[in-house]
C-alpha positions as CSV (number, residue, x, y, z in Angstrom):
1,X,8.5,-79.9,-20.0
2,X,12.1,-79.7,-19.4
3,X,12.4,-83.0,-20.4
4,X,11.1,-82.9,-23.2
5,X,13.1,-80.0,-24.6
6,X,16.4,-81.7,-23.6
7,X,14.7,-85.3,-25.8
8,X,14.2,-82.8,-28.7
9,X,17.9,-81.5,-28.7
10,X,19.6,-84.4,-28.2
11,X,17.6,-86.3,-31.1
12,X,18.2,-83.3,-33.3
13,X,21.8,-83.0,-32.5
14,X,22.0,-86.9,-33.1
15,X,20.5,-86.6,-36.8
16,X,22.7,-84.0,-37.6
17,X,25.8,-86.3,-36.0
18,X,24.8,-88.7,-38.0
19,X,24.3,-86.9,-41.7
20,X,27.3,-85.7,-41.0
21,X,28.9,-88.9,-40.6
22,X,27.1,-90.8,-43.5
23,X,28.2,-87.1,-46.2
24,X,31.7,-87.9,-44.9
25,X,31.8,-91.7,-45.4
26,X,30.1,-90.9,-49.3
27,X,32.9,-88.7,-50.2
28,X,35.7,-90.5,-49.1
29,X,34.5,-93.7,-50.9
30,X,33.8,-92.0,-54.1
31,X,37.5,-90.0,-54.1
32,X,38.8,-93.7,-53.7
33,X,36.5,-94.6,-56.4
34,X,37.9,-92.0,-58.6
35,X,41.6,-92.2,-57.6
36,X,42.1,-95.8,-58.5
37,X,40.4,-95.5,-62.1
38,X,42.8,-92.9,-62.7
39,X,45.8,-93.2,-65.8
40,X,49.1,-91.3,-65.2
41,X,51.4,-90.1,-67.4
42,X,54.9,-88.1,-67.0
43,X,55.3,-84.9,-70.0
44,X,58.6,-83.3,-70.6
45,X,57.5,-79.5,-71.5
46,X,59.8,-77.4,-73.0
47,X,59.1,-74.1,-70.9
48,X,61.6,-71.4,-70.7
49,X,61.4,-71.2,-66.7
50,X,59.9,-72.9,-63.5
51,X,57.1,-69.8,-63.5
52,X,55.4,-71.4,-66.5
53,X,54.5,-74.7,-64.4
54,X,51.0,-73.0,-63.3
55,X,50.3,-71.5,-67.1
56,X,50.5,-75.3,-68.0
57,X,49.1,-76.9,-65.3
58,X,46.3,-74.8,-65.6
59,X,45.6,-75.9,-69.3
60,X,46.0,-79.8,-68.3
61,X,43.1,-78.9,-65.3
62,X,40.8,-77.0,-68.1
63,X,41.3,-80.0,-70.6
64,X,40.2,-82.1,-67.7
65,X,43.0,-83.8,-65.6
66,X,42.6,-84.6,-62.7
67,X,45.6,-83.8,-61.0
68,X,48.6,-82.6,-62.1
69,X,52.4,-82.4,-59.7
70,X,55.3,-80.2,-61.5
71,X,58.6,-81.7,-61.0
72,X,61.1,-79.3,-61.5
73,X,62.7,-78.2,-64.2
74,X,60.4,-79.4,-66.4
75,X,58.1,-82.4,-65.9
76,X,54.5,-83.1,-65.1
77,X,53.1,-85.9,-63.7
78,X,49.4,-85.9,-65.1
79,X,46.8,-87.9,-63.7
80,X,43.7,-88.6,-65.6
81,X,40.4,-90.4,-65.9
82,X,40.7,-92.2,-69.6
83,X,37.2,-92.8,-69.9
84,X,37.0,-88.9,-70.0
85,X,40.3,-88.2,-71.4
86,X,43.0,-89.7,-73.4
87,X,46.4,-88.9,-74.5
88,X,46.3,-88.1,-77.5
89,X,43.9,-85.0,-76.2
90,X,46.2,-84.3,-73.9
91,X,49.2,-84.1,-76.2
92,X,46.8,-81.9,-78.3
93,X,46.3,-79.0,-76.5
94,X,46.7,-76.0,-77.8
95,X,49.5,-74.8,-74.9
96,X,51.8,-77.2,-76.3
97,X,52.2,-75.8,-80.0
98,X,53.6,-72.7,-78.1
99,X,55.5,-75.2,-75.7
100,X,56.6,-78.6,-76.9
101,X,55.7,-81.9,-75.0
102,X,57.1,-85.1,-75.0
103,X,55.9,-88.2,-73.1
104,X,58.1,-89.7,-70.7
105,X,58.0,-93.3,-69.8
């Protein structure tokens, strides 16, 4: 009886092993997926301190960015899917009538 019991745990700790495995392969190969589709590009925002990086950062995340890194004083390197978003929306939103942007190349 023993035996068996010790069969049953090791086969159900093995299955769990091994869906853990496979749920960590699936999503580092679709964050590769995503992060090489991705578009960048570099915005000069015309905010009045460093403390209004997150107010804008936040906006670029709601449009739908999918990563943004602040570079002080003023620059954001904004990375996107185009396929979901394009620049043109981006250089649209509504945060940057109150703070002017300006692409960078």
């Amino acid at each position: 009886m023993k035996n068996k019991k010790f069969i049953f745990v090791g086969a159900v700790i093995l299955i769990i092993t091994l869906i853990s495995i496979v749920y960590a392969l699936n999503i580092n190969s679709s964050s590769n997926l995503s992060t090489s589709a991705l578009s960048e590009m570099t915005l000069s925002v015309a905010i009045p301190c460093q403390g209004h990086a997150s107010l804008i950062i936040g906006e670029l995340e709601k449009a739908g960015a999918h990563e943004v890194i602040f570079n002080s004083p003023n620059l954001f390197l904004v990375k996107y899917d185009s396929t979901k978003l394009d620049k043109s929306k981006i250089l649209g939103l509504d945060v940057f009538k109150e703070y002017p942007v300006k692409e960078v190349n």
